[in-house]
N, C-alpha and C positions, 0 to 999 in steps of 0.2 A: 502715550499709547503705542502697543507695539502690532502690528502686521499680522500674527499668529492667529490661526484658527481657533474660533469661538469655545467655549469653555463646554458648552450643551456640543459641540459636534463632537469633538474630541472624545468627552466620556460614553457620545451614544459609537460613535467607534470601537471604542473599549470595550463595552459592555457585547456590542456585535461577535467582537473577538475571541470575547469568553467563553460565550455560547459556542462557536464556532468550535474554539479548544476542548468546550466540555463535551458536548455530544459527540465529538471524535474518540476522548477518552472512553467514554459511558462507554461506546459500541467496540472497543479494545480489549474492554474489560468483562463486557457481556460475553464477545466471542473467546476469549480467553475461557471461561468459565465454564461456557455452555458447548466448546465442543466437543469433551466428551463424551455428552449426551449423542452427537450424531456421528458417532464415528462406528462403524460396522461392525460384527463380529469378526467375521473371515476378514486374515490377513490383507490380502487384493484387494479389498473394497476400502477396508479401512485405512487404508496408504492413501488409498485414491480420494477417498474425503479429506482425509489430512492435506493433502496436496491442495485442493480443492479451497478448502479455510486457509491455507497458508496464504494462497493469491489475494485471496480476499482481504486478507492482514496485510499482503504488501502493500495492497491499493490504498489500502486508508492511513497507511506507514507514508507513501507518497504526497496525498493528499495534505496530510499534516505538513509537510516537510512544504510543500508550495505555502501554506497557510503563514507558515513561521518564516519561509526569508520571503517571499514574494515573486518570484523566479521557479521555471520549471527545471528539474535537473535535467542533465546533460547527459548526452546516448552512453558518453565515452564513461564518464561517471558512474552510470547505472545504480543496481543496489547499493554499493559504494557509500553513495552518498548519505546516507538512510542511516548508515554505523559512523558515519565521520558527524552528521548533526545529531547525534546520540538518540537519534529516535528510535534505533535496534542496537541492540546491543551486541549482537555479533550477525554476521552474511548469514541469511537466510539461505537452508539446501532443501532441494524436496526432498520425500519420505526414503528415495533412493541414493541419495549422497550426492547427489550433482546439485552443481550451483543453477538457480531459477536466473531466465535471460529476461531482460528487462529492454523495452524501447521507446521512444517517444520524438513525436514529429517536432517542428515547431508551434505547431499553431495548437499542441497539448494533447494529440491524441497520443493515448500511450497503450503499452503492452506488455501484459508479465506472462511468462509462459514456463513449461518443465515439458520435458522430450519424454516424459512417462521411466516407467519399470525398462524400459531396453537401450536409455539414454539417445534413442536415433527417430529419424523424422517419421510422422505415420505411427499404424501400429491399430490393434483391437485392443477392448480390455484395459489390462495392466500395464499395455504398452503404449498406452492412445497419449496424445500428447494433449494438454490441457494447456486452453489458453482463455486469458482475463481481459479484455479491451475497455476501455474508460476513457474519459476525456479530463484532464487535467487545465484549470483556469488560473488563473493570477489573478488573487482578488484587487480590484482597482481601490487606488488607497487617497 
């Protein structure tokens, strides 16, 4: 007999994992889909919801990314990391051409953010800077 974890914990692991993997994809695939649908007439607005669903994609772009190696990434790493674990396929820029800044503590709070239409801090409107706050965990294995 060998040491290893029981046969029923392991698969209910597994099976934990799948779910975990699928409703992450489902909700990728859904906002892929469905944001269209909310995205504004007028140019301004519609940047700015685009913007908007992008953070929202990164967070759950993150999220995965904890889920698959177990480990938060790394401040220095940032988005980075997200195209090197093939979970995007290329550096995510908001609707203005700048790269989205991305941070995170140790203990997993994190933050995505875009300096808005004027690339600089502050700002009304099109210029406001949009930012995403979340708490990223390490699931215990």
């Amino acid at each position: 007999m060998h040491d290893s974890m029981p046969r029923r914990s392991l698969s209910r692991s597994f099976r934990e994992a799948a779910k975990a993997i699928l409703v992450i994809a489902v909700g990728l695939l859904g906002l892929a889909l469905l944001s269209p649908l909310f995205i504004s007439v007028t140019p301004a607005h519609g940047k700015l919801d685009r913007a908007l669903l992008d953070l929202r994609s990164i967070e759950s772009a993150f999220r995965l990314y904890v889920h698959r190696t177990g480990q938060l990434p790394s401040k220095e790493a940032g988005l980075r990391v997200l195209v090197e674990a093939g979970i995007l396929e290329v550096m995510p820029m908001d609707p203005w051409g700048n790269p989205y800044a991305f941070s995170v503590t140790e203990d997993g709070q994190a933050e995505v953010s875009t300096l808005g239409a004027d690339g600089e801090p502050g700002g009304d409107e099109s210029d406001e800077d949009l930012v995403r706050r979340f708490r990223l965990s390490v699931p215990s294995r």
